[in-house]
C-alpha positions as CSV (number, residue, x, y, z in Angstrom):
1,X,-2.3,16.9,-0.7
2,X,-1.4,20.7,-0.1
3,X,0.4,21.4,-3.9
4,X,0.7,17.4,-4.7
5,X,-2.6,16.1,-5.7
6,X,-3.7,12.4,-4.9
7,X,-3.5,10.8,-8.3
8,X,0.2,12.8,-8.1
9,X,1.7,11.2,-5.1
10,X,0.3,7.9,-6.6
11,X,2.0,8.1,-9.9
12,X,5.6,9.3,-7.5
13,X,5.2,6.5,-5.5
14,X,4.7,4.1,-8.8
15,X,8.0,5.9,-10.4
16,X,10.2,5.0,-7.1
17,X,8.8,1.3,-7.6
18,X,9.7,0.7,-10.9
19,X,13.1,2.0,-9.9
20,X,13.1,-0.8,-7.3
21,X,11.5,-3.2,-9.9
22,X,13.8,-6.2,-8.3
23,X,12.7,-5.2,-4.5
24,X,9.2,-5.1,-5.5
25,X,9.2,-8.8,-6.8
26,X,11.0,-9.8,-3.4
27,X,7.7,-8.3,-1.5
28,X,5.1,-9.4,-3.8
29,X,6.6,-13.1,-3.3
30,X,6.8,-12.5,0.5
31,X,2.7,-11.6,0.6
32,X,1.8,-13.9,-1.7
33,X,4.0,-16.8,0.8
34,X,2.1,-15.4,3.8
35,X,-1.6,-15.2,2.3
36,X,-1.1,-18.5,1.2
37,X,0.1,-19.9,4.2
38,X,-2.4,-18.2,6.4
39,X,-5.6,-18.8,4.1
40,X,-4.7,-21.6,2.4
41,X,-3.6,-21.8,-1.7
42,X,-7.3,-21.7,-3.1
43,X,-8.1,-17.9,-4.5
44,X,-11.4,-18.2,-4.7
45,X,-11.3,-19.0,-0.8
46,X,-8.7,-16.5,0.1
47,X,-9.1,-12.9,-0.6
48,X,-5.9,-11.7,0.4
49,X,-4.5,-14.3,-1.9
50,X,-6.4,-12.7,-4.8
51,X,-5.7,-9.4,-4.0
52,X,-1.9,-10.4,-3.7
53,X,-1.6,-12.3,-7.0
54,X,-3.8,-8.8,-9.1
55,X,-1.2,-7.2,-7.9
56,X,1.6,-9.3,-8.8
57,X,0.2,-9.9,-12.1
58,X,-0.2,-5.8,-12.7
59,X,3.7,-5.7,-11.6
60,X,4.4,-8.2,-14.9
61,X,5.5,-11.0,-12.3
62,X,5.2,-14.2,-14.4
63,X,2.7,-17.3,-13.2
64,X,5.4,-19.7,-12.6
65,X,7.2,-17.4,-10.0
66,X,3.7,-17.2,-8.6
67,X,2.6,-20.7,-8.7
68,X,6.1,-21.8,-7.2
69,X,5.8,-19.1,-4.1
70,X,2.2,-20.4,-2.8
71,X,3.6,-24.2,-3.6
72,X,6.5,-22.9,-1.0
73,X,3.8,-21.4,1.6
74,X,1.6,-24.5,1.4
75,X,3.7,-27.3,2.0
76,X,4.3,-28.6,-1.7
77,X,7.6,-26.9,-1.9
78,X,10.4,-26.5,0.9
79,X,10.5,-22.6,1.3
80,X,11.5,-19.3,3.6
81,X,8.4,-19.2,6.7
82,X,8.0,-14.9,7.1
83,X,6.1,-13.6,10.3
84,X,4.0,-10.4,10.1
85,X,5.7,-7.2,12.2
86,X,3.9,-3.9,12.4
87,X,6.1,-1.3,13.8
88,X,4.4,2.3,14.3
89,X,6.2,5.5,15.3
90,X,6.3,9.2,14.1
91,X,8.4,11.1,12.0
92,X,9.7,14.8,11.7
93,X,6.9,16.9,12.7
94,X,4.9,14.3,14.8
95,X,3.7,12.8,11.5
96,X,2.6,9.3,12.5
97,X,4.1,6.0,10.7
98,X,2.9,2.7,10.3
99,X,5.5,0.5,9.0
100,X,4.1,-3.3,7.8
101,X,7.4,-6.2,7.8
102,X,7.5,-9.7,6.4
103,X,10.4,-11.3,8.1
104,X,12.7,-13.9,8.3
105,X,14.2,-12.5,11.2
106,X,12.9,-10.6,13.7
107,X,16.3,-9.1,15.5
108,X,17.4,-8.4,11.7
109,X,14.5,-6.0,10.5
110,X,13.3,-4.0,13.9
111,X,17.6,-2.7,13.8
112,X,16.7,-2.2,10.3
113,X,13.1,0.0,11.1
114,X,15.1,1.5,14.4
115,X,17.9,2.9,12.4
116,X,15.8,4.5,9.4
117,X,13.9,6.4,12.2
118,X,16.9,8.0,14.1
119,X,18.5,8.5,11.1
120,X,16.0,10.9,9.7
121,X,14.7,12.4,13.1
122,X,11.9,10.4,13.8
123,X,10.8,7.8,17.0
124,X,10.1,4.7,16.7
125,X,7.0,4.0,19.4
126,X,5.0,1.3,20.9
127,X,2.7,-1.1,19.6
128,X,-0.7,1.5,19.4
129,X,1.0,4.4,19.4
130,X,-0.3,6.0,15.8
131,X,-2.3,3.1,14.7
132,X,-5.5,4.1,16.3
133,X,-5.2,7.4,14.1
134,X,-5.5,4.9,10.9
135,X,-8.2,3.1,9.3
136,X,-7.9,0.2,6.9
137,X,-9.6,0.7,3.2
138,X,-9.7,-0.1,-0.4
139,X,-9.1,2.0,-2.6
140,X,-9.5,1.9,-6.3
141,X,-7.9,5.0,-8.4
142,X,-8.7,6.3,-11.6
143,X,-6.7,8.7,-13.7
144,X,-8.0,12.2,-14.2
145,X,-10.4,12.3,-17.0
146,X,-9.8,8.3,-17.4
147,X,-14.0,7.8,-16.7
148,X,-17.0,9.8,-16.5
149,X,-17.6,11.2,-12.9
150,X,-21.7,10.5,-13.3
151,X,-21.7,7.1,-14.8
152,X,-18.6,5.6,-12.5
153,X,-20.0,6.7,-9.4
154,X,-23.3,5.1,-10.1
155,X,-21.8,2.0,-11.2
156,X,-19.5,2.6,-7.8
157,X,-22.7,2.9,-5.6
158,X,-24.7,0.2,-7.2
159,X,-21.6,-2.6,-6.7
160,X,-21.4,-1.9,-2.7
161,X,-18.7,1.1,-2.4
162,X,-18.7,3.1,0.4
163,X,-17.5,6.7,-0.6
164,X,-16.5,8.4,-3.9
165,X,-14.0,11.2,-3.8
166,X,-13.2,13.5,-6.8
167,X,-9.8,15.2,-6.3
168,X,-10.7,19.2,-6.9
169,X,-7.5,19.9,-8.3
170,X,-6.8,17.2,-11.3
171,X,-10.8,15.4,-11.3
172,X,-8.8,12.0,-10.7
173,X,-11.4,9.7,-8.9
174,X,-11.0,7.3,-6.1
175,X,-13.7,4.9,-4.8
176,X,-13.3,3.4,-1.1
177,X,-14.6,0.1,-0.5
178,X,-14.2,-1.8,2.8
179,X,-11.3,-4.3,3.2
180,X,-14.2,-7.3,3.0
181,X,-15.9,-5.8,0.2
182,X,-12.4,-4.6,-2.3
183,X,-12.9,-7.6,-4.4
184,X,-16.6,-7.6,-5.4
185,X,-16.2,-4.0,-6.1
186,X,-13.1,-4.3,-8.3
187,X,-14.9,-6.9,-10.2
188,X,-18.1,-5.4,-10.5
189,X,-16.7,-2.2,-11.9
190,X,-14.6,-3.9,-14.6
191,X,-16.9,-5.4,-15.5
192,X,-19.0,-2.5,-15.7
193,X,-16.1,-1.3,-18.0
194,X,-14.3,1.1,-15.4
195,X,-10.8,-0.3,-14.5
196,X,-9.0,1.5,-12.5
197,X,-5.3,2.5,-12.7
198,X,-4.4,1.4,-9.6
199,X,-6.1,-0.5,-7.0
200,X,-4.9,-1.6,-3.3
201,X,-6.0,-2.1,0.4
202,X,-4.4,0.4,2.4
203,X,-4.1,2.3,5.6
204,X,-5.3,6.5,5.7
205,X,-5.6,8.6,8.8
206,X,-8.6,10.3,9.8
207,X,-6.3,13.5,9.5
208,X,-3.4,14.7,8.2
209,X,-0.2,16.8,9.1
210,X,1.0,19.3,6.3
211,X,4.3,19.7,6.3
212,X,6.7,22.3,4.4
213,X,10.6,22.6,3.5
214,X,13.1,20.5,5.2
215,X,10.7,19.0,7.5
216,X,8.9,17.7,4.0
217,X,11.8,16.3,2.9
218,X,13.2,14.9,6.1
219,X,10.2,12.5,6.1
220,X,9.9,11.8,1.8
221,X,13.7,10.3,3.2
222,X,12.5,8.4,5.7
223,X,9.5,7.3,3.9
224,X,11.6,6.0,0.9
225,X,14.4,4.4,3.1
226,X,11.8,2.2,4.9
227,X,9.9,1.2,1.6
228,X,13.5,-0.2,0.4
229,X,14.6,-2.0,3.3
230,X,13.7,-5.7,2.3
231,X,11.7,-7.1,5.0
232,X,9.0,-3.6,4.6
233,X,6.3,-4.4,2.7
234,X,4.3,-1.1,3.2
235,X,4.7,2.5,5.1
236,X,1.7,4.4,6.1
237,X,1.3,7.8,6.7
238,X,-0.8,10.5,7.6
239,X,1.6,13.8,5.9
240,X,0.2,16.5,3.6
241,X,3.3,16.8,2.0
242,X,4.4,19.9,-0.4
243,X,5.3,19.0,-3.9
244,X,8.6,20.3,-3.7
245,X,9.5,18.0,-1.4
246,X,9.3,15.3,-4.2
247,X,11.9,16.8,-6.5
């Protein structure tokens, strides 16, 4: 990112969640209820399951709290049923938004996505407005100088990765799998004895918008207020933004 490298806006985005440490156990629970509702509670038949419980195990979230959420989703338990809402729109700048919701209530959470937009200059849009721009990935992160760049991307290469990227600024390294293949790769490189410092399917644009000064900040606002509502699970974007913006 123009003045923020990669590895940079990860560790920022990491700060705010720890700040949000109760929030983030809310949305874990909620993806964890919906994998196991939609693919059933068996991990090693449900990848989304898997990749849900990693990460709620690398967010310290106990087993019991896990156990109980996917007894909820599967019957065992009474629990809370979420439906899946992707809202997509653009803020400041015509930087494009992808906004992922696990709700309870549908009237409750699009007011709640509406009124972040307005209130930092953005639109919401229509279903397929920005998210033909955005292509679903895996991505697993390593620190700068946390592996060797020759040996990891062999290892990367050899388990079924698609792409290595080394950030010129810092040398932090990132390896992009395909949604399908996120797990095997993971496994295969820890095994290999590269664990990465942070690993998650996500959503990147084929380009991205750089923006500067107020504009910057405008949409690290809006960015932040959607990630705390409680019914957002993730916020995509395609902004290059400025360092500054971040202070």
């Amino acid at each position: 990112m123009a003045g923020h490298s990669k590895w940079a806006n990860i560790q920022h985005r990491k700060g705010a969640q720890d700040a949000k440490r109760g929030k983030i156990f809310t949305k874990l629970i909620r993806e964890i209820s919906v994998a196991a509702r939609t693919g059933g509670g068996d991990v090693a038949n449900n990848p989304r399951l898997r990749t849900a419980i990693d990460k709620a195990l690398g967010n310290n979230m106990k087993k019991d709290s896990i156990e109980t959420a996917i007894k909820k989703a599967t019957g065992a338990l009474d629990g809370v049923q979420y439906e899946e809402i992707r809202y997509e729109g653009y803020a400041p700048g015509g930087v494009a938004v992808i906004v992922d919701c696990l709700t309870d209530n549908r009237v409750r959470t699009v007011a709640d996505v509406r009124h972040a937009f307005s209130k930092f200059g953005g639109n919401l849009g229509t279903d397929g407005s920005v998210a033909y721009m955005f292509n679903e990935l895996g991505v697993l992160s390593f620190a700068p100088g946390a592996a060797d760049e020759e040996a990891l991307t062999e290892a990367a290469i050899e388990a079924g990765a698609d792409d290595i990227q080394v950030d010129d600024e810092d040398r932090s390294i990132e390896v992009i799998t395909a949604p399908s293949q996120f797990n095997d790769v993971k496994d295969a490189l820890i095994a290999a004895g590269f664990t990465p410092d942070n690993a998650e399917l996500t959503m990147r644009a084929d380009n991205d918008i750089a923006v500067i000064g107020d504009m910057a900040t405008q949409v690290v606002k809006l960015i932040d207020w959607l990630e705390d509502l409680d019914d957002v699970q993730d916020v995509y974007h395609n902004a290059e933004i400025d360092e500054a913006a971040y202070a």
